[in-house]
N, C-alpha and C positions, 0 to 999 in steps of 0.2 A: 216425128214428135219433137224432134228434139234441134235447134238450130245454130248453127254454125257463125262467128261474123265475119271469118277470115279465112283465107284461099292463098294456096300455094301450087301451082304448075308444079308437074312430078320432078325431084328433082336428080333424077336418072336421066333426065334429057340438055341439062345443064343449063337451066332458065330458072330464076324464083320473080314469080310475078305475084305481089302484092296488093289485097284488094280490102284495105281495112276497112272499107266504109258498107262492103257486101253480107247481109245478111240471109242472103240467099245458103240452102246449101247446091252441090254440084250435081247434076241430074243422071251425067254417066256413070260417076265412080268404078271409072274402072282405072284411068293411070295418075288419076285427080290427089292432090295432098292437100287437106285444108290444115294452114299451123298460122298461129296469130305470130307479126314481125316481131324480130327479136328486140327485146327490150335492150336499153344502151346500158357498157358499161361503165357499172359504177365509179365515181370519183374517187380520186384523193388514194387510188390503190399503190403508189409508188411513192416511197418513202425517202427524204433525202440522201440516208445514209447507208442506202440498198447499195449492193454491188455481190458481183455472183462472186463466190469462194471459187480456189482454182481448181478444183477437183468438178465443180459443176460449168466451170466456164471451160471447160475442156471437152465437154461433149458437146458444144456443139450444136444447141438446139436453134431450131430456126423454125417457121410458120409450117414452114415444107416437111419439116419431121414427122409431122403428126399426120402426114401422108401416104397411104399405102404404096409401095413401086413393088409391080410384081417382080419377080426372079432376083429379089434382096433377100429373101428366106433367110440363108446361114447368119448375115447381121441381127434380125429381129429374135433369133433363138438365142443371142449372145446373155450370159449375165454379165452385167454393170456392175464393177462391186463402188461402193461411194464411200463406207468409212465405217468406225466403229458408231453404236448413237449415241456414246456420250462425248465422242470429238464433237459430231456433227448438233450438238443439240449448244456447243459453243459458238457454232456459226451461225447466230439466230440475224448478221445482217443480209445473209444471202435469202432472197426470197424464195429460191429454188428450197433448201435446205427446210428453211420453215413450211412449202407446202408439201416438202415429202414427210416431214414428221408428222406435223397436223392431220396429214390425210393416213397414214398408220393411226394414228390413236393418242390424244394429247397423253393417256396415262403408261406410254410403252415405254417400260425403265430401262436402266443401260445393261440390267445384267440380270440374266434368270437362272435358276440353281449353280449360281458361284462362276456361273459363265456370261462373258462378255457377249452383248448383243450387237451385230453388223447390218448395216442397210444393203441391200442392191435392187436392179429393178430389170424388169427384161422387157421388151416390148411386146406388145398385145396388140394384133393386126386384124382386122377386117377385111379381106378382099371383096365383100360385095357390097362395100359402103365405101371402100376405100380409107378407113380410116385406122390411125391409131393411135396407140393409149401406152402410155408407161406404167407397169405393174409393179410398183413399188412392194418392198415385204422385210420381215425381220428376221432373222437367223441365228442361233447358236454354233459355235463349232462342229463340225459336222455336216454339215448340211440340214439341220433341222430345224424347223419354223416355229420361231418364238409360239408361244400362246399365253401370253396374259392377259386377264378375262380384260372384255370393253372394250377393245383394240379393233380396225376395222379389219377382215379377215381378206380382203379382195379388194385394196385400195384400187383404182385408175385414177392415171393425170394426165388430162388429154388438152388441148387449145379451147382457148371459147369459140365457138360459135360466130361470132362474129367479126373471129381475124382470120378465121382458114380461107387459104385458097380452094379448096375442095370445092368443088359444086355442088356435092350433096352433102346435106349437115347432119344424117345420121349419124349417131351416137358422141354427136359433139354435145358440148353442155354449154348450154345455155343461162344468160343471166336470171335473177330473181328478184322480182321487185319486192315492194314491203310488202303489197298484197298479191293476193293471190286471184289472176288471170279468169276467170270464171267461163267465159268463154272458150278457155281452152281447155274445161274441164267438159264443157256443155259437147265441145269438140270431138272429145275420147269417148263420149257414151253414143255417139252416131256413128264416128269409128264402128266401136263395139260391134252398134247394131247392124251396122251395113257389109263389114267385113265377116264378120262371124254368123252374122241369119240367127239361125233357133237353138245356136249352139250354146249360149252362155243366158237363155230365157230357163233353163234350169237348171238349177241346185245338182251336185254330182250327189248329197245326201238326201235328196229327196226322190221315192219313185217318180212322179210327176211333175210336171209342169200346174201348182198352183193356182189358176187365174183369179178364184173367188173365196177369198179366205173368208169373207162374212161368212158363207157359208158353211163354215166349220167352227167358226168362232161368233157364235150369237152376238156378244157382249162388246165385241171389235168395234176401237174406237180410234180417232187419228184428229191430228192438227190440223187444221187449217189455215196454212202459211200466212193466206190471202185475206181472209177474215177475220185470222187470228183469236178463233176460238175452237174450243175440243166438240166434236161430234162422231154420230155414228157413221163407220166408213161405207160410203154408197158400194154400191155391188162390182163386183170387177172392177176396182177401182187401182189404179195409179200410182205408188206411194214410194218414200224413200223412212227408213228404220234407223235409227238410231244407236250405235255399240259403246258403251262407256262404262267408268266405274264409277261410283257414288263416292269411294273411299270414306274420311269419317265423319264426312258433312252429319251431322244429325239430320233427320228424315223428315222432323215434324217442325223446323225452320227452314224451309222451300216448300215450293209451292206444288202441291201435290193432287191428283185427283181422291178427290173420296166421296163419301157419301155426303156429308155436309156443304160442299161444295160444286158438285157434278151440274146442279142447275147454273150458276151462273156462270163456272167457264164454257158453256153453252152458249154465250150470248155474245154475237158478233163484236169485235174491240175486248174482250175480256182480259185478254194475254198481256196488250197493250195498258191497261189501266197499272199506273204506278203502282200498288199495293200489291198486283199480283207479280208486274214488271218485275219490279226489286228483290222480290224472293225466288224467281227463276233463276235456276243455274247456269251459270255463263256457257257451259259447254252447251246445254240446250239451245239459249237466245242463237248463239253460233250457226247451232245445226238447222234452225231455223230459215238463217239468214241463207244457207247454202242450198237449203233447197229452191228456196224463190228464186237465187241467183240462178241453178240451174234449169229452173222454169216447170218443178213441179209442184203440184199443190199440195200434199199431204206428206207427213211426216209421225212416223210412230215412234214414241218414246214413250219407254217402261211407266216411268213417277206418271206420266198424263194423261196416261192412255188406258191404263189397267186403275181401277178401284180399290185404292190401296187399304184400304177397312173392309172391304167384302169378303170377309177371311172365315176360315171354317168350312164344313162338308156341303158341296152344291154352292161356294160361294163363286163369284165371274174371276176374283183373283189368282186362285189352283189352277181356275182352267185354263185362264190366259198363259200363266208358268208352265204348263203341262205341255203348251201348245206353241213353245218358242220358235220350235222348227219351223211350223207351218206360217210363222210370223217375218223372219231372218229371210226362209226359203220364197215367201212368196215378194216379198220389196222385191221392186227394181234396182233398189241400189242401198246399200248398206253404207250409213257413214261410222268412222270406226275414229274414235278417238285415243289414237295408239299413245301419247306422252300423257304426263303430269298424274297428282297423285289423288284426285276428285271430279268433281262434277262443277267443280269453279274452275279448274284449269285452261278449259275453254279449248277455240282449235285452232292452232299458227296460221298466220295470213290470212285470218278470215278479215279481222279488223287491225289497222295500222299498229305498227309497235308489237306484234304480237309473237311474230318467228323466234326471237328467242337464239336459236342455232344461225348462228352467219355461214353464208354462203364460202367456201375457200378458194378462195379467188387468189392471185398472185400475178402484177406485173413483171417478167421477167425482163424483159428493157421494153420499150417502147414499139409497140403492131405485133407483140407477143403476150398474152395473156393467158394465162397455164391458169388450170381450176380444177379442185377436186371431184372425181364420178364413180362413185363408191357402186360398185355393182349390185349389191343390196343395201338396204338399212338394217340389218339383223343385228350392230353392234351398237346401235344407238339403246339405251335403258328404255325398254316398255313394258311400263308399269299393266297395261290392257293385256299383252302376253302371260302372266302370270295368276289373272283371276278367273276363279273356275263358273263362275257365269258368263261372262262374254267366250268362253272356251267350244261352248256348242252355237254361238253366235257368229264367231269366222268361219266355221264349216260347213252353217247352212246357207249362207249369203252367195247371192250369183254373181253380184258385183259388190266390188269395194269403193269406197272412196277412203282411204288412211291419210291422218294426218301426223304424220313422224319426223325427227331427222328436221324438223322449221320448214316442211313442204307437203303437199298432198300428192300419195301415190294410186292410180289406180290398177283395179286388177279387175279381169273377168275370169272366167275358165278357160278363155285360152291365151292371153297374155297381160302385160300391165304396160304403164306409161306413169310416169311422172315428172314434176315441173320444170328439173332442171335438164333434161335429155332431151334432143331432139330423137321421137322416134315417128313422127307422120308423114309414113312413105307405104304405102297401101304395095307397089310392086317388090321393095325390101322387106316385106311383112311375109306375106303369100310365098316368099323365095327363100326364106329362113325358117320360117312355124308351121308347126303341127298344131292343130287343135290338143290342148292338155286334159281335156275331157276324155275319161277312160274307161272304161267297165272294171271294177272292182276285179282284180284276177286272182285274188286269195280273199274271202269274205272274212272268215278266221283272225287270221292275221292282220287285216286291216283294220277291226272292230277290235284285236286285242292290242294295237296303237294306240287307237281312240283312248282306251280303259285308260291305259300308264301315261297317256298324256294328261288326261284328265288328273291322274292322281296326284301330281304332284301340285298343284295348281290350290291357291288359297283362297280361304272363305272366311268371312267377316263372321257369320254363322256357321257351325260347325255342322247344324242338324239340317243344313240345305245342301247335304253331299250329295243325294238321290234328286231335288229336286234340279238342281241346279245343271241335273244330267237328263233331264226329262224328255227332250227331245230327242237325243242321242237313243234313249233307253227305246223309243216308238221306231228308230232305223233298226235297229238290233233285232226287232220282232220282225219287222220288211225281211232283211237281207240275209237274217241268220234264222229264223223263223223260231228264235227265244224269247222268253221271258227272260227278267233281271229278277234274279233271287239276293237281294244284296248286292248286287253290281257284280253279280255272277252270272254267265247265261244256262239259262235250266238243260240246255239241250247239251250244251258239251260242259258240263259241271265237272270233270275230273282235268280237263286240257287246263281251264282257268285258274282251277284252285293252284296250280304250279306256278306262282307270282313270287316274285322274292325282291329285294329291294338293296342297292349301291349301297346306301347310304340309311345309319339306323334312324328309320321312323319310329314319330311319336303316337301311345297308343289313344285310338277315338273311340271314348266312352260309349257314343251314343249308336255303334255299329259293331257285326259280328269281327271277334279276329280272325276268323277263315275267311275272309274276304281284304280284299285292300281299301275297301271302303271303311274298315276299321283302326287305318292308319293312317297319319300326318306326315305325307313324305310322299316321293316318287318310287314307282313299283313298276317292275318288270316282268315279263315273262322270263322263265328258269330258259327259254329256248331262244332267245331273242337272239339271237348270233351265230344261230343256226342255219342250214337250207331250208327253206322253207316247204312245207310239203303243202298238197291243194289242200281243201276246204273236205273233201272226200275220201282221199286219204288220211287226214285226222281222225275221222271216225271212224274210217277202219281200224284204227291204232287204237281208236279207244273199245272199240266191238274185243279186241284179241286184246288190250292190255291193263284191262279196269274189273274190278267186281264187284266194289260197294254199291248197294243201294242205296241212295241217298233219300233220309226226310227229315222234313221239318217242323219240330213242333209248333204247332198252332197256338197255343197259348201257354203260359207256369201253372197257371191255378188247373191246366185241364189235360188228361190224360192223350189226347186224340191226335196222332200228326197225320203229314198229307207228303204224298209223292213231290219231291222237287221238278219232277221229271214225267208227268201220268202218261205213258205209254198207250191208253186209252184216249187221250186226247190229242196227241201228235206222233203222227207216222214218225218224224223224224227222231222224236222220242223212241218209240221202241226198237226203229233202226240200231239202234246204239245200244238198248240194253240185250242183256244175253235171253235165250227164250228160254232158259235153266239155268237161275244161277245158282241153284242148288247144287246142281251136276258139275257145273263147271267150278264149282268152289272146293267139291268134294276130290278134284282132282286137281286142282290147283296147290291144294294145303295136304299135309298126313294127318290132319284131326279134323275133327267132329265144324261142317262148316255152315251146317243146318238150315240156323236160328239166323232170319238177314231180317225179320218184323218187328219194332218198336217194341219194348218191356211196358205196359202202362206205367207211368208214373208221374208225378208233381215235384215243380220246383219250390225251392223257397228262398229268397231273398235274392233271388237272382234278377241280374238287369234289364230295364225295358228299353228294346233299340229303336228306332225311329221307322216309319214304314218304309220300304221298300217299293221298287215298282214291281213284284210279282203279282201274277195276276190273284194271287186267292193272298188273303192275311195270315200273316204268318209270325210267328215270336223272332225269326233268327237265329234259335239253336238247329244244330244238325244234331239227329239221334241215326245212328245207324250201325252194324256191324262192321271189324274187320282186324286183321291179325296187330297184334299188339304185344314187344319188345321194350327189356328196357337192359341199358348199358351206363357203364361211366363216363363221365364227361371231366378231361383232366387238361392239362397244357398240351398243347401236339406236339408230337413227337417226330413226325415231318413238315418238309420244308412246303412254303406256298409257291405253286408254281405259276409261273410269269403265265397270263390269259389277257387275249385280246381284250382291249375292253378298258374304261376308268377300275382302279382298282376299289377292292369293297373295302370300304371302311367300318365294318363290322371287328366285333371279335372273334377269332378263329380259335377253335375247341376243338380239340381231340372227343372221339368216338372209340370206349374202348371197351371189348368183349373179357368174357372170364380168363381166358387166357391171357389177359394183360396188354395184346397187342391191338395197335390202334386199325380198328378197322374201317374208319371215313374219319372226315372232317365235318364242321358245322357252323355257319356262321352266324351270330348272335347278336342280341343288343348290348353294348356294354355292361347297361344299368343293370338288364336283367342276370347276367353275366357275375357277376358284381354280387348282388343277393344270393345267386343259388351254388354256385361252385365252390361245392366242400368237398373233402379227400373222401374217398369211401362212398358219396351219395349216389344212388343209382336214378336215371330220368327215365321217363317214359317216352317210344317212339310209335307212331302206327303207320301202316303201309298202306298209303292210298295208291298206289299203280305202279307196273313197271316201266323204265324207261332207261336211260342211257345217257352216262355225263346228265346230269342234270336236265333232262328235255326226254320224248315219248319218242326219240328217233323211230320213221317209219322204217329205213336199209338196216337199221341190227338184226345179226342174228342170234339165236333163242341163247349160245352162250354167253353174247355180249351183254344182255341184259341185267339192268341192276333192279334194286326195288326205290322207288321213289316212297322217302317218309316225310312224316314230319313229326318233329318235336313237340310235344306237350304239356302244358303245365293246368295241373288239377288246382281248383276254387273251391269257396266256400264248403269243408269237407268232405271233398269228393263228390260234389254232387253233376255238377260238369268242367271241362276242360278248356283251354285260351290255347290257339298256334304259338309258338315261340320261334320257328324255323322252319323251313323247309329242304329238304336233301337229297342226298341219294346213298345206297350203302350196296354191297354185293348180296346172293343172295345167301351165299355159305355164310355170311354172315351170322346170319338168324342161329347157328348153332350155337352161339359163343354169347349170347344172351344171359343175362340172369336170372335168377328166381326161375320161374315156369320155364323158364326157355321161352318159344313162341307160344302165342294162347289167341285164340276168338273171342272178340270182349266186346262187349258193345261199347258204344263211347257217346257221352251227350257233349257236343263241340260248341260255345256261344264267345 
């Protein structure tokens, strides 16, 4: 499909034979490299008043350094020490000096917590490319590696490309011109398909291979690069998708699909007509232009493609939203517009002038050309990484095209290439990689990443926290065979509710607090730093270490709630519940543990949350039974102890029983902190499960066991309760309780 202009002889045989005028591609592909010639480097890179400092004109460097010699090992494990960085940021005429700092990070300061920061670098070898690379890094005393945020975390500085003697120019870097190669992006997707076969034709988050998404999307609509106008997509059809953010463009000045509109961007040239030309957003025209470049015809983007007015129940808009998965998962190629802060920022090196980021290039004297080859782009600012709509858009996509960093990277599922690397060598391909396509080996735990990456991730709209997850929410019912009750899954609803969070989030009106969909911030699992047990064994853990029944009322004005969980309708469901939890509550507790069925009753002035994806409609309160504590909460009176991990920026509360003595900790939100801590007040806690250190450890045994709580705080006169924290406490605790000591209470939670 797809065609190549350029050829390159394997360069394992020590031959580069150049064929720029071949638009053929190569019929055997088997020791064949197609890479377009290198582009020449840039002028004027040598400065008159350049000369190395003697600390760098001491090593030594020469074309030949950057050259693997086997049985050197003990020299390339050497560290280089070069100097403090704020001597070295004096020696900005050495060009050695300025491209080891630039390639760390223009913002790495001279000194972090009151400590002097030192450069060195060690060498980074290749034996099956032969190449290598100097790995520059920052240090504090100690041995320990700076971290200030923006910094690149994995610098390389390796020769260009076009001065090594090497015969093979893998992982050498290559120049960049203004624009960006198209052909040798056309290049990477025949790669793809020739090296990899069927392996990257699908989504690792989709069960299947997609081929006809009309098929599922009545209303599916796409660009027509070539005609340049919007219509319906023919069937099994072809397509490249679009990922970007809007930022604060207002929506109804660009040019949009709607109802008013829908006939004439229909009409061949429509795109093209100046009135509609000029209010397209530049990153669109862009993505446009890339797809024609790489020679396909259709192109989906959200504003053009979906019926931005067709809003409300049975409208094509919901569905389209509902159906991102099936949209990201089925394109051939996703382009992702990883910088800038809108829909005008457009994509680097698509059109002249545009890269923005300079290439870090440095003449070191003359037939020496040293350039920055940052092993990722992860410390470049991406604004597209932090929006929780394009968040289930990198997950579903089989291929990328990113444009970051003032270059375009590609990825499939089983590896990437991008502009300034040389990596097209099909025999140093095959001899180094593994297909990164894997089968999910903890379902659990990989869907409760998804959730806490999701959660920290911002929206323009608050009340698009479930949509914006919509696809994700349709894997969850695949892979874990749940419903989302809130961004909870029904089936293991006690493992979820254990989310707790670094840093204090802000509360979201429009969602439950027992959920982390009801917080503005990043959220964690309580076990996240644990071993991880299977997908099987969690529910054994929850069968032997849970008893609530969980439901959710159905509406305020109406008495009636419904199973979070109906056992009746999934095996997997009643796998998990107990087949007595009368019996096993009655021996679990010394009182009366009965009563686990909803109290009829009515809310009043209580909040309406926005829907969720569960399958039946539901209000978002939890009403259900379960043992219910309450204690003083005072200054701690122990110390915090050092735990793997960023520390929590919460505030830290003592938990203290009648006796005075502190029996847990609890970490809190400031603000809330702040309003309720008065001497003498007592809080209320209830016991949602047992578990261990904070997590449902499956290896404790029955002594180790503590009770997992959480803290509550009562509304609107008691009528129902808000999460404040989540915990853990021992179980002798429970003696040292106030008032009632322990008690069976029901609790309405929203």
């Amino acid at each position: 499909m797809l065609a190549a202009c350029f050829r390159i002889l394997g360069c394992s045989s020590g031959t580069i034979e150049i064929d720029s005028n071949s638009a053929m591609l190569p019929q055997d592909g088997l020791g064949d490299v197609r890479i377009p010639p290198l582009s020449p480097v840039p002028s004027g890179l040598a400065k008159p008043d350049d000369r190395l400092c003697d600390t760098c004109s001491q090593l030594g460097l020469t074309v030949e350094s950057f050259t693997y010699i086997p049985g050197n090992e003990d020299a390339y494990k050497e560290q280089i020490y070069l100097g403090l960085v704020k001597d070295i940021k004096e020696k900005m005429r050495c060009p050695l000096c300025r491209l080891i700092l630039a390639s760390i990070g223009s913002e790495l300061p001279c000194t972090e917590d009151g400590q002097p920061l030192s450069i060195s670098f060690r060498w980074e070898t290749d034996p099956r490319s032969s190449s290598c690379a100097m790995a520059p890094y920052a240090w504090k005393p100690g041995g320990r590696y700076a971290n200030p945020k923006r910094l690149n975390a994995f610098p390389r500085i390796t020769v260009l490309a076009n001065d090594t003697t090497n015969p093979c120019l893998i992982n050498y870097v290559r120049p960049i011109e203004d624009t960006i190669n198209f052909n040798m992006v056309s290049n990477w997707l025949y790669m793809c398909e020739d090296w990899h076969g069927d392996v990257c034709e699908k989504s690792k988050y989709l069960d299947g291979v997609v081929d006809n998404p009309t098929a599922l999307i009545p209303t599916f609509r796409l660009i027509d690069v070539v005609e340049n106008c919007i219509l319906f997509a023919p069937a099994n059809v072809t397509y490249v998708a679009l990922s970007y953010v809007w930022g604060k463009i207002d929506p109804t000045k660009i040019l949009r699909l709607t109802k008013g509109t829908i006939n004439d961007l229909a009409v061949p040239g429509a795109l093209l007509q100046q009135q509609n030309y000029d209010i397209t957003p530049i990153t669109i025209r862009d993505a446009i232009q890339v797809t024609r470049e790489i020679g396909i015809r259709y192109l989906w983007v959200d504003s053009l493609c979906i019926v931005q007015d067709d809003v409300g129940p049975g409208g094509s808009k919901m569905d389209a939203i509902s159906k991102m998965d099936l949209i990201y998962g089925a394109a051939y190629l996703t382009i992702i517009a990883a910088t800038g802060g809108d829909a005008n920022a457009g994509l680097p090196g698509v059109r002249p002038g545009t890269r923005k980021i300079p290439q870090l290039i440095e003449e070191i004297y003359p037939g020496l050309r040293l350039a920055n080859r940052p092993s990722d782009l992860a410390h470049i600012p991406n604004i597209h990484r932090t929006r929780a709509w394009t968040y289930q858009e990198l997950r579903f996509a089989k291929r990328s095209l990113s444009f970051i960093g003032g270059q375009a990277v590609f990825q499939c599922c089983s590896y990437n290439w991008r502009e300034d690397v040389v990596f097209e060598d099909r025999s140093w391909y095959l001899t180094s990689n593994r297909s990164r396509t894997v089968e999910l080996p903890n379902k659990i735990f990989e869907l409760e990443s998804m959730i806490y990456g999701y959660s920290g991730l911002s929206l323009t709209n608050e009340e698009d926290i479930y949509d914006a997850f919509a696809g994700l929410a349709r894997f969850f019912r695949t892979k874990l065979g749940s419903n989302l009750c809130h961004g909870i899954p029904d089936t293991d609803f006690d493992w979820f509710l254990l989310w707790t969070a670094q840093d204090p989030p802000k509360r979201r009106p429009h969602a439950p607090s027992w959920s982390w969909s009801g917080w503005q911030g990043e959220m964690r699992p309580m076990s996240w730093w644990r071993n991880r047990p299977s997908t099987e064994e969690i529910r054994e853990i929850q069968k032997e270490r849970t008893w609530i029944v969980w439901y959710e009322r159905k509406a305020h004005h109406l008495e009636e709630c419904q199973r979070v969980s109906n056992p009746e309708n999934s095996s997997q469901s009643s796998s998990r519940l107990p087949p007595n939890p009368e019996t096993r509550l009655q021996s679990r507790f010394p009182f009366d543990c009965s009563q686990t069925l909803p109290t009829p009753r009515k809310l009043v002035n209580a909040p309406k949350y926005i829907q969720s994806g569960h399958s039946e409609a539901g209000s978002g309160f939890l009403q259900f039974w379960t043992v219910s504590v309450t204690f003083r909460l005072a200054e701690p009176e122990s110390r915090e102890n050092p735990s793997f991990g960023p520390r929590n920026t919460h505030s830290r509360i003592g938990i203290f029983g009648r006796n005075g003595q502190e029996i847990s900790i609890v970490y809190v939100n400031p603000d809330w902190r702040h309003r309720n801590l008065q001497p003498q007040r007592t809080h209320e806690f209830i016991l949602l499960s047992e578990g261990v250190d904070h997590d449902l450890r499956l290896d404790a045994s029955e002594k180790d066991l503590k009770y997992m709580v959480m803290l509550i705080d009562w509304q609107e006169d008691g009528q129902w309760a808000e999460r404040v924290a989540v915990t853990s406490m021992e179980k002798t605790a429970l003696d040292q309780a106030f008032g009632q000591g322990p008690i069976w209470k029901e609790i309405i939670l929203g």
